[in-house]
C-alpha positions in Angstrom: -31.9 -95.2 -24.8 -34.4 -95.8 -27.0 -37.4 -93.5 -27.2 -39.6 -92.0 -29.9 -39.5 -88.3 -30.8 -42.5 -86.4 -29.5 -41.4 -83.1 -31.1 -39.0 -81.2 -33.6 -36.7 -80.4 -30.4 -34.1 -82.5 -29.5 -34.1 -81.7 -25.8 -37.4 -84.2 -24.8 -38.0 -87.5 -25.2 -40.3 -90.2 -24.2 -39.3 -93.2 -22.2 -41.1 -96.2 -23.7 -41.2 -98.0 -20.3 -41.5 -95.2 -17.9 -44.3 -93.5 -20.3 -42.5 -90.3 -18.8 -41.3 -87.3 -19.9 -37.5 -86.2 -19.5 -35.9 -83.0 -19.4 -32.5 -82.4 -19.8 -31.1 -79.8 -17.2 -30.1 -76.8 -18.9 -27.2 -74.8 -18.5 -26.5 -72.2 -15.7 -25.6 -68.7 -16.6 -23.9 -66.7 -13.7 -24.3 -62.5 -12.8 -22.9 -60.0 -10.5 -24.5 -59.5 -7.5 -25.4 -55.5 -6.3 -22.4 -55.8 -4.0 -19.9 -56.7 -6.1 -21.3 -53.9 -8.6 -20.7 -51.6 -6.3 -17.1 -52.5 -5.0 -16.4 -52.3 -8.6 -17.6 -48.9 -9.2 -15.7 -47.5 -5.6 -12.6 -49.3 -6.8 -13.0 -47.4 -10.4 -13.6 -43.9 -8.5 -10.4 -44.7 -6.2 -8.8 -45.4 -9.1 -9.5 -41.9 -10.9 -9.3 -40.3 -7.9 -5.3 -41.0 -7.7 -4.9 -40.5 -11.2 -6.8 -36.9 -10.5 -5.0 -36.0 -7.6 -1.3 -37.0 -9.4 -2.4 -34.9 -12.4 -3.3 -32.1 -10.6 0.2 -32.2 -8.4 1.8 -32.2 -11.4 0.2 -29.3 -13.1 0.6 -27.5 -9.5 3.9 -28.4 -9.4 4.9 -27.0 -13.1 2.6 -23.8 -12.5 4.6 -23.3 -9.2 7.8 -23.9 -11.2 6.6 -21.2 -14.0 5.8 -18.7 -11.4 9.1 -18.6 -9.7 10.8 -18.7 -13.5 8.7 -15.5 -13.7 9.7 -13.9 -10.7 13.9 -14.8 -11.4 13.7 -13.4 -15.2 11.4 -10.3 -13.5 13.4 -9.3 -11.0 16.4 -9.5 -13.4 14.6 -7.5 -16.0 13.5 -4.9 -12.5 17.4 -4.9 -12.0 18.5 -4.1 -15.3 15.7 -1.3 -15.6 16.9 0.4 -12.1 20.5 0.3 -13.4 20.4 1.5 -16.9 17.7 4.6 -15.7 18.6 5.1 -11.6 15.4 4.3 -10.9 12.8 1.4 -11.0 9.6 1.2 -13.2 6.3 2.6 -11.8 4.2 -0.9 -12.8 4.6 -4.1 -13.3 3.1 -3.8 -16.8 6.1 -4.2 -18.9 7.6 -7.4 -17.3 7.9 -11.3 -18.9 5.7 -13.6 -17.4 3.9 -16.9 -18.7 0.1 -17.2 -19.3 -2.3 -16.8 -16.0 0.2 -15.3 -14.3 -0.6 -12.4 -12.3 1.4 -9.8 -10.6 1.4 -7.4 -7.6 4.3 -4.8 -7.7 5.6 -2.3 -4.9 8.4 0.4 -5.0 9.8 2.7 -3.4 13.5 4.0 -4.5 15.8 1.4 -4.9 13.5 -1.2 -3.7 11.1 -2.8 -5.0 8.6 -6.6 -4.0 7.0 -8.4 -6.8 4.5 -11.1 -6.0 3.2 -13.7 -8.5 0.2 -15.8 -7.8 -2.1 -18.1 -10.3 -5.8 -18.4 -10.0 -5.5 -22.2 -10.6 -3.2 -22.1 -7.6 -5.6 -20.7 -4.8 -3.5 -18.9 -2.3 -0.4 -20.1 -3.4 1.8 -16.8 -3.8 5.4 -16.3 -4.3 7.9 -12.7 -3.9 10.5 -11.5 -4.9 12.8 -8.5 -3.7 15.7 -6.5 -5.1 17.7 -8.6 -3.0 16.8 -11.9 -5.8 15.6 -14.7 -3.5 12.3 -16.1 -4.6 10.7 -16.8 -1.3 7.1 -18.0 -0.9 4.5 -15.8 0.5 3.0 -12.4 0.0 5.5 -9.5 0.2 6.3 -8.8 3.7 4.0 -5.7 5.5 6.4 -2.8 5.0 8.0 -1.4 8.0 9.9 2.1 6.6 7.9 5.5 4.8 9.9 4.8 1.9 8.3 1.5 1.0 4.9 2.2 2.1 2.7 2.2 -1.4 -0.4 3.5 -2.5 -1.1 -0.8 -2.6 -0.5 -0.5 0.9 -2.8 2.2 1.5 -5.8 0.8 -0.4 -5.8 -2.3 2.1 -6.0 -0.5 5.2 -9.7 0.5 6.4 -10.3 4.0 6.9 -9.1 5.9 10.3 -12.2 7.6 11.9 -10.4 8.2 15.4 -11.7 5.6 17.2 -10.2 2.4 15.6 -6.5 2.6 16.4 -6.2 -0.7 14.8 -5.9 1.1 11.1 -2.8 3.3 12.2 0.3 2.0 10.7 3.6 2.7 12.3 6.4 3.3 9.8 10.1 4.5 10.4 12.3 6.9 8.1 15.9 6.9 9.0 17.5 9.8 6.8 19.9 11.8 8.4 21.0 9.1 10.6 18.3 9.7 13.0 15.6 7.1 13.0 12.3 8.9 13.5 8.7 6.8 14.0 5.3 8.0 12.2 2.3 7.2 12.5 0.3 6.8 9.1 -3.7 6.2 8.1 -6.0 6.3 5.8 -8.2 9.1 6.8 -11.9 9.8 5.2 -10.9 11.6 1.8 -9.3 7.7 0.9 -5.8 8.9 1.3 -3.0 8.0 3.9 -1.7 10.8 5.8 1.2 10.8 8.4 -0.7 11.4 12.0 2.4 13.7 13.0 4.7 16.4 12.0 8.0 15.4 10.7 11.0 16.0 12.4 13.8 15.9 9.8 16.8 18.0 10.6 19.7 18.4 13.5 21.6 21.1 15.3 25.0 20.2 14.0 24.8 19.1 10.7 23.1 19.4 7.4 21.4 16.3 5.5 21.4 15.1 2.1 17.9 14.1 0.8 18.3 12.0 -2.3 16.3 10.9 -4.8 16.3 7.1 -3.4 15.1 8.0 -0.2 13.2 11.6 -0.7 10.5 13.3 -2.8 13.4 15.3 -4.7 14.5 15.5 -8.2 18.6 15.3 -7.4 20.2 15.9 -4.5 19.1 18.2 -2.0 21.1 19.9 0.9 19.1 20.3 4.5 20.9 22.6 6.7 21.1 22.1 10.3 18.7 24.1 12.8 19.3 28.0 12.4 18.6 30.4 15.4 18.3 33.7 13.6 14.9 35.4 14.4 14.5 37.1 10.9 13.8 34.3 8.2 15.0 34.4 4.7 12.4 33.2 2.0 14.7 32.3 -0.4 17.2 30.1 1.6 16.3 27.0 2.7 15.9 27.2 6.5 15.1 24.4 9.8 13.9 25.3 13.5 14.1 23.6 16.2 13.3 21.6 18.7 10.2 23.8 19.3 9.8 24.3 23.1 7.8 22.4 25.5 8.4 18.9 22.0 7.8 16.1 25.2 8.3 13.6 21.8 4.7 12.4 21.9 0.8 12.6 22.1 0.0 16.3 21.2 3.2 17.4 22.2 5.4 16.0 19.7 5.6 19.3 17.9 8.0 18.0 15.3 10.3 20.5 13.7 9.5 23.5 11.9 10.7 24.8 8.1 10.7 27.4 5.8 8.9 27.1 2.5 12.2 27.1 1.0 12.9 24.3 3.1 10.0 22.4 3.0 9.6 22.3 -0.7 13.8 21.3 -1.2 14.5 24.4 -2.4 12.3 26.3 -4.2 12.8 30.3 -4.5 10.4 33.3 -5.4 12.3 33.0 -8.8 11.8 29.2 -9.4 8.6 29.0 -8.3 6.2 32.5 -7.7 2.9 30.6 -8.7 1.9 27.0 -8.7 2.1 24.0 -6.7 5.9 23.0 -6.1 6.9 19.5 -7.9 9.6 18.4 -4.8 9.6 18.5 -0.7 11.6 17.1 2.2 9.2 14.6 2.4 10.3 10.8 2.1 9.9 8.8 -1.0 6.4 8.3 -2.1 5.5 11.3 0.1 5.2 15.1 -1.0 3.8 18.0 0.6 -0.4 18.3 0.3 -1.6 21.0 -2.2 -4.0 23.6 -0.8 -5.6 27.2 -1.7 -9.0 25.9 -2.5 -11.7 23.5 -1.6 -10.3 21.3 -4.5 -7.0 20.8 -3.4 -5.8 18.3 -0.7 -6.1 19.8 2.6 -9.6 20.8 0.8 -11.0 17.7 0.1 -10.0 16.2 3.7 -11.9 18.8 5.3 -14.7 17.9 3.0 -14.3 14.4 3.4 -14.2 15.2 7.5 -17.3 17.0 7.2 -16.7 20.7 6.5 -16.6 22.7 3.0 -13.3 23.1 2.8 -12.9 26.7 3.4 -12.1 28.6 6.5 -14.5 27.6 9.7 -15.6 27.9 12.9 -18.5 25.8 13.4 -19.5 22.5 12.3 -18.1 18.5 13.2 -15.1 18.6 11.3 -13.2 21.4 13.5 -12.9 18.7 16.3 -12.3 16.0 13.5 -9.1 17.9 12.7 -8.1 18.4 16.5 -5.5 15.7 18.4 -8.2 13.6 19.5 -9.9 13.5 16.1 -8.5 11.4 13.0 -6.3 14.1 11.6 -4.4 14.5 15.1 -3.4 17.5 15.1 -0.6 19.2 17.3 -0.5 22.7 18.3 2.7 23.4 17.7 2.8 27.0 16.7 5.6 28.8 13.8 8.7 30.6 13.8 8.7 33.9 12.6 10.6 36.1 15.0 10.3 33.5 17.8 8.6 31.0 18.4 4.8 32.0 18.1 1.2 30.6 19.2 2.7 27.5 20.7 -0.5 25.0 22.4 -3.2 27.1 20.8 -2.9 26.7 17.0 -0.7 24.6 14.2 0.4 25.6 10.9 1.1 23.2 8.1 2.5 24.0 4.7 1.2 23.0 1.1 2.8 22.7 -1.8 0.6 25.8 -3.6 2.3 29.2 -4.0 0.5 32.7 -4.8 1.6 36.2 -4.6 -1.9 37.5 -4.4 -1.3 38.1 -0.4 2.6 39.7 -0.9 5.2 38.7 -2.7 6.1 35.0 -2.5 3.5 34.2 -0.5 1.9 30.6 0.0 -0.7 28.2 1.2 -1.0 26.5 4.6 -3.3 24.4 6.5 -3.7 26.8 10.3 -6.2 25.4 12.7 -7.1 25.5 15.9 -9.9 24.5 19.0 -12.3 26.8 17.4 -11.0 27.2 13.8 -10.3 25.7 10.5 -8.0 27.1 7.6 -7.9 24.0 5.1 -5.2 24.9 3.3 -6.5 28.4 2.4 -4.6 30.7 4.7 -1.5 32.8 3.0 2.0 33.6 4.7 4.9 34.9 4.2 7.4 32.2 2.3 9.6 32.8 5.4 7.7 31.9 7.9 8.4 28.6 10.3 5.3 26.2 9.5 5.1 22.2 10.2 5.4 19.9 7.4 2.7 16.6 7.3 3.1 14.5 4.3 0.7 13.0 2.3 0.9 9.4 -0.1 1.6 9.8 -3.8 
């Protein structure tokens, strides 16, 4: 076509004939629509999503992996420790384990439960025992007095008398016998067994050990003696006290000499001081007393009294059998069988010869009275024993 240029551009011309003007169509560009953006942008998060959630299995899975590597070389390092020293360590400070992982450690004798958990792994935990299976879960709630831990007794809420929920039932089996106690965590913050023990036979003696008792080495319980004079330097056991039904404030549990109580200790080994050992079980020992300081002292504070001897105020029905500290009125042996269903007497661990000669501390208490732990008697002298968490 013939035409004359109107213009430097090459995209109109004029048509001689038509006198019109043409314009070439020009070229269409195409876009993404709103939709399609947005499919695109889902199918990108999907996409990092899955590649998110494999990574993070992955890492899960490996950190899982470490912390059961942890709890195999631990428990073979725990091993190796109980072997070589006869006894296991008291922390979990000096065991291998890889970075972020954290611990929780238990003992009691010749067992022990290590847990290992990872903050990037919430709730995730996994055990170990002295028996070497790696299992998953927190340690198992323990079910003897030996394996009950101060760890233990920080979870439980504090026993005011009234909420039965925070007793804990544990079981001690020495001497063949399996006896049932009732532990809590009373107001001063520290668990306490609810009843007396009752550790001991008529026919035969019992050896306390040092995996399954608060004693230094072997220790040799004798079986229940009927002589009415007691000896304060030989370890002595009455019992069954008269009228023990087995429970509620009858369960009178047995009754020892201090001799006895503490696994041995004489006016010679021990005149003055607090004594290091008892028949208690593992992770137990005898409370201190002879001042507002000591154990039994510091409960009575804690239950509202000043911890000296008294006979007002709240906390002398706190200590009775229907307060928190249950007690039972089980009376001592001195020539008989004395003050039975009108007063209890509990040793400590604290000696003095200020009151005669071997002489010690003992909790006494009764419907109208409170000794915390600052009453003195004769070393030979038949009291209850209630033990109290290391």
């Amino acid at each position: 076509m013939k035409g004359r240029r109107l213009n430097n551009s090459a995209t109109e011309f004029i048509n001689p004939k038509m006198q019109r003007r043409i314009v070439p169509r020009r070229r269409a560009w195409s876009a993404f629509t709103i939709v399609e953006l947005v499919i695109v942008i889902v199918v990108i998060a999907v996409l990092a999503a899955v590649v998110v959630v494999a990574y993070n299995g992955v890492t899960s899975g490996a950190r899982e992996a470490a912390l059961k590597s942890d709890l195999k070389n631990a428990s073979s390092q725990l091993e190796l420790h109980l072997f070589r020293n006869n006894s296991l360590p008291a922390d979990a400070s000096g065991l291998p384990k890889s970075e972020g992982t954290v611990y929780a450690y238990t003992s009691a004798g010749k067992t022990f439960c290590l847990e290992a958990s990872h903050a990037a792994l919430s709730g995730k935990i996994f055990h170990v025992t002295e028996k070497g299976d790696v299992v998953s879960g927190a340690c198992p709630p323990p079910t003897t007095m030996q394996a009950f831990t101060g760890v233990h007794c920080s979870a439980l809420p504090v026993y005011t008398g009234s909420n039965p929920s925070a007793i804990r039932s544990l079981t001690d089996s020495r001497g063949g016998t399996t006896r049932t106690y009732e532990i809590a965590k009373l107001a001063d913050h520290k668990c306490w067994m609810l009843n007396n023990l009752k550790l001991g036979n008529t026919a035969n003696s019992i050896t306390l050990t040092p995996s399954d008792s608060d004693v230094g080495s072997n220790f040799t319980l004798p079986p229940f003696t009927t002589v009415k004079w007691t000896e304060e330097n030989i370890p002595l056991t009455y019992g069954p006290v008269p009228g023990d039904t087995g429970s509620g404030t009858t369960n009178y549990g047995y009754l020892y000499n201090f001799s006895a109580a503490t696994a041995g200790e004489t006016t010679t080994s021990l005149n003055t001081g607090n004594a290091q050992y008892s028949i208690c079980p593992a992770n137990w020992r005898l409370p201190t007393g002879g001042a507002s300081s000591s154990d039994f002292g510091q409960l009575d504070v804690a239950l509202g009294g000043t911890g000296a001897f008294s006979e007002s105020g709240a906390n002398i029905a706190r200590w009775q059998s229907a307060g928190p500290f249950r007690a039972t009125f089980a009376g001592y042996r001195y020539y008989d069988f004395d003050q039975q269903a009108s007063e209890g007497y509990l040793w400590s661990a604290s000696s003095d010869p200020s009151y005669s000669f071997g002489s010690a501390f003992h909790a006494n208490f009764s419907s109208s009275y409170v000794h915390p732990g600052d009453s003195l008697s004769e070393r030979g002298t038949g009291f209850g024993v209630r033990c109290l968490l290391k």
